[in-house]
N, C-alpha and C positions, 0 to 999 in steps of 0.2 A: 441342760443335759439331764440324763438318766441315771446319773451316778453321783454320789457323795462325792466332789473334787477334791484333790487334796495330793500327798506324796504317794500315788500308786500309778498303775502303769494305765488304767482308762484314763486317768487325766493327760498323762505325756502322751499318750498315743492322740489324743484331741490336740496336744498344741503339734504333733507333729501331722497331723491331718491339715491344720489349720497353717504350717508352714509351709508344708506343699502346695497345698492350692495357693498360695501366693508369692513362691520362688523365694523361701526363707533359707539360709542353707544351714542352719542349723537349729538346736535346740536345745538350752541347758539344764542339765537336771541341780536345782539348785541344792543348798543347805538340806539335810533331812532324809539324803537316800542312804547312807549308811547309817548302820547302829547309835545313836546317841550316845554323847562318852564314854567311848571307847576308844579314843583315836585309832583305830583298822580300818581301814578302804575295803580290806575284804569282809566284812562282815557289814550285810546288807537287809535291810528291812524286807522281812517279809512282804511286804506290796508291792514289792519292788523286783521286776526280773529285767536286769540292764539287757542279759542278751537278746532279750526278747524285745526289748525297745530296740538296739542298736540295728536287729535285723528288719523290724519293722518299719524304721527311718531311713533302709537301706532300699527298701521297695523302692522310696517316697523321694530319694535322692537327699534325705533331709539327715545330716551328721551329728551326734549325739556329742554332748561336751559333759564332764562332768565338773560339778562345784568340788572343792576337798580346802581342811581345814590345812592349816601351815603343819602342825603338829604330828597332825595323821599321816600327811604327804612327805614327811622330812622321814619319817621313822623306817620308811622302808620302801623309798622312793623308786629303785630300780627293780623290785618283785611287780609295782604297781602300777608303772607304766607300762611295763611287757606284758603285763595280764592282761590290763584293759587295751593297749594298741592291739596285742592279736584277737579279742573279741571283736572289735573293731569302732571302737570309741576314737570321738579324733581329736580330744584335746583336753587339758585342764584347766580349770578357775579357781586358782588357787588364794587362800581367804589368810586374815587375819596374821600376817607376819608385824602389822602393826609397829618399826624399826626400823632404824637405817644404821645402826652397829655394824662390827665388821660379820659378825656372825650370821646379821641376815641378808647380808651384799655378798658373802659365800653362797650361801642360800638358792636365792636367787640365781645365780651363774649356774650352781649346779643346777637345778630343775630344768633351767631353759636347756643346758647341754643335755642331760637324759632325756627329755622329753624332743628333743632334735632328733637323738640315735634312736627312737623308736617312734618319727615322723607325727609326731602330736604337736598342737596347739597347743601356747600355752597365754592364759590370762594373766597374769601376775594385778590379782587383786588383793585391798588391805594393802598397800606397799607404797615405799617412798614415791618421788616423782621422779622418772625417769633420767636416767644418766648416759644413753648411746648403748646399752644393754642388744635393744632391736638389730643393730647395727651388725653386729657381729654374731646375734641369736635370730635372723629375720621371722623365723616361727614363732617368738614372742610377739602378739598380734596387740597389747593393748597393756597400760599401767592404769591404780587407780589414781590413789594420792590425789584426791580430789573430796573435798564434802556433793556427792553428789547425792542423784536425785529420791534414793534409798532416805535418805535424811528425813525427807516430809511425811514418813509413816511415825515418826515417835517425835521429830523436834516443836515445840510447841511456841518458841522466839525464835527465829533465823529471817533474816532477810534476803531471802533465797534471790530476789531479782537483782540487788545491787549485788550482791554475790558474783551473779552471771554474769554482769557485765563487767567484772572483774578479774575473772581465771583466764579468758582469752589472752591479756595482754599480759598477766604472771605466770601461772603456772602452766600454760599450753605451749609455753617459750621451750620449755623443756622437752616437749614429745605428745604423744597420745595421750587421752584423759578415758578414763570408763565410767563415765558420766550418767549412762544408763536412762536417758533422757526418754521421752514417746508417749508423758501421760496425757490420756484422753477423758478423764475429768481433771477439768482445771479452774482454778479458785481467782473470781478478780477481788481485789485488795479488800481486805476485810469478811472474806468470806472463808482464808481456811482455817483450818484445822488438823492435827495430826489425827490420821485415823488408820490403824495397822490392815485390819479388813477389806477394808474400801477405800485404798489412798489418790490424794488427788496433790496436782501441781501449784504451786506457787504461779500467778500468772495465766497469760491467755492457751489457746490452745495454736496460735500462730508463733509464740514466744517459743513453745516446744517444739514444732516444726524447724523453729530457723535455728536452732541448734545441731540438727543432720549438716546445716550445714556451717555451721561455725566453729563448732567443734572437731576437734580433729580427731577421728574414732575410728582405725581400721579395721575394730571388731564389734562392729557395735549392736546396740539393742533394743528391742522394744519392749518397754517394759511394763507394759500393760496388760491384760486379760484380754483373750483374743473375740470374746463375745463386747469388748469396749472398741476393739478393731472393727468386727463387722458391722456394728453401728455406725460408723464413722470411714465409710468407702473412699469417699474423697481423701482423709487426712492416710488412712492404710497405703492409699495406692502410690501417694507420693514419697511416703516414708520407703516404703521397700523396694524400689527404684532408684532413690537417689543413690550415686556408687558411695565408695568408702575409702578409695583410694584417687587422687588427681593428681592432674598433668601439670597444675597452674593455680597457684592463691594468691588474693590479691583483698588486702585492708583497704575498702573504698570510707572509711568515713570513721569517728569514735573518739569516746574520749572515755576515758579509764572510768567506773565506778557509774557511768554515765549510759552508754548507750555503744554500739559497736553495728557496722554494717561490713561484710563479708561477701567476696563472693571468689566461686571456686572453680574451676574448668575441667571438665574429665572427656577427652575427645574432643567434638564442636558442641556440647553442652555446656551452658555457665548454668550456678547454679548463684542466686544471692539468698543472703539470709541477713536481716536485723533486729534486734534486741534493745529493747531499753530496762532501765529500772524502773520503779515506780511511779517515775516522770513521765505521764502522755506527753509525747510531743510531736512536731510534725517533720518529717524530715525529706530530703531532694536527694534523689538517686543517682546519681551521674553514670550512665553507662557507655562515656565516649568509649572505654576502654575494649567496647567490640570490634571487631574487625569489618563485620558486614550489616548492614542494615537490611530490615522489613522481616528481625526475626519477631517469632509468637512466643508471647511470655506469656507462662501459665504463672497466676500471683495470687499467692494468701494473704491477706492481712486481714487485720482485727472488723469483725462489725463491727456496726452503731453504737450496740450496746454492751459491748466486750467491756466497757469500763465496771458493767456491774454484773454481767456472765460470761465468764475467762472461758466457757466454749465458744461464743459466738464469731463467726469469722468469715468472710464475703470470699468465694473463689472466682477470678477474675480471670479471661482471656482477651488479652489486648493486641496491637500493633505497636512496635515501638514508634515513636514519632521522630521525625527530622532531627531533633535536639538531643535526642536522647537522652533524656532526666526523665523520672518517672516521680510525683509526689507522693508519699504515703504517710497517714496521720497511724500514728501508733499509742493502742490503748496505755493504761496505764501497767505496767508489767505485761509488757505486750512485743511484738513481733510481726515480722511481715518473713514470706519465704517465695523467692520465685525460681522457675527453672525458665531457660532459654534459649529457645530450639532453631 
């Protein structure tokens, strides 16, 4: 680009250029548009003209959300939602309530109720793991209460693959994760590194694919740089299609800390996705569970050499066969992802 990138509106208007042409329907303005330590929402950095982002994503069909810290958002919660819903912002991502006291389970109830009376979105990030909150707030689109994928810009020990194949069967029991999955540099074992600037994945670039669909995320995200998207046509195209919301889940295989294979139904689509930990291994797909035969599976899994570059990854279109089991060897912190047409 032609511009220094960074918290100002050439950069949003670039990822909202870059979300319309690919049917994104929103776009968050993160940490950084308001003033710095001040906790006020209304006090906005100079680089910064919301209305002018909100009306320009309004061309594009593309709806602006805003980050805001717990502090800031608590302090004057009802001036702040009505100011930004009548510009026409459609939601909050609300950060660091870090508790589950009774003070920040009040919290919590009130934001979702204000941000309900003046029809916003709301993320409820930084926060427990989800309690039926959705249920009775359905505007509340997602919790985090997860070590997710934010983590690998500063942790420099985590074992982020056995991790994965750990939250599915704990903490996903509870409800939605904001997981933040989508990186398109990814690290095979012994290769990462925490690096703020330029962050990359634990694992292959199949492992982050089959998380769209393992994870359960009805708000979710790409969490990449969209110049990392258009390099990588194939892994975009399948990411921003896959839905976010299903008709039918179904645990085809897994074992806790181990490995997990998934798959998810939205209409006559299935979608599978599986995961291992640091263990390559090879695993048998059983998909008696279809109803019709001679459908086309579009299928990622790991290259060759994915065990020693966590991007390499073979996209495959096949016929399902008479038996229906499909075999797949999976890198080491690796993954496979198919859809099913």
């Amino acid at each position: 680009v032609d511009f220094v990138s960074g918290i100002n509106n050439a950069t949003y208007k670039y990822y909202i250029d870059f979300a319309a042409a690919h049917g994104i329907e929103y776009v968050i303005l993160d940490e950084g548009w308001a003033v710095n330590l001040k906790a006020d929402l209304m006090q906005v950095v100079k680089e910064i003209d919301i209305k002018e982002l909100v009306d320009y994503g309004a061309k594009k069909n593309v709806g602006i959300i805003l980050w805001a810290g717990f502090h800031a958002f608590n302090r004057d919660m009802e001036n702040i939602c009505k100011h930004y819903a009548d510009i026409g912002v459609k939601g909050f991502k609300v950060d660091f309530m870090d508790r589950d006291d009774q003070e920040m389970v009040d919290f919590n109830y009130r934001a979702a109720e204000t941000c309900a009376k003046h029809k916003l979105i709301l993320d409820l990030h930084g926060t427990y793991k989800p309690a039926g909150m959705n249920r009775t707030y359905p505007n509340v689109l997602n919790f985090e209460g997860v070590h997710g994928l934010e983590q690998m810009k500063w942790s420099p020990a985590v074992d982020q693959m056995k991790y994965d194949v750990i939250i599915p069967f704990i903490r996903q029991v509870a409800g939605p994760m904001d997981y933040t999955q989508g990186a398109m540099r990814n690290a095979a074992k012994g290769n990462y590194y925490p690096c703020n600037s330029e962050p990359m994945s634990q694992g292959t670039r199949c492992h982050q694919l089959a998380m769209y669909v393992i994870l359960e995320s009805p708000f979710n995200m790409l969490c990449d740089a969209p110049s990392n998207y258009m390099r990588e046509p194939e892994s975009l195209d399948f990411i921003v299609n896959i839905p976010t919301v299903w008709d039918e889940s179904i645990t085809l295989d897994g074992k806790i800390g181990e490995y997990i294979v998934t798959a998810r139904r939205h209409g006559n689509t299935w979608y599978v996705g599986g995961m291992t930990n640091w263990d390559a291994r090879d695993i048998e797909v059983d998909l008696s569970f279809l109803k019709e035969k001679g459908k086309t599976v579009t299928l990622f899994k790991d290259g060759i050499n994915a065990h020693r570059s966590g991007r390499d990854y073979k996209k495959e279109n096949i016929k399902l066969n008479d038996k229906d089991k499909v075999k797949i060897h999976l890198a080491p912190g690796g993954g496979f992802a198919m859809k099913i047409e």
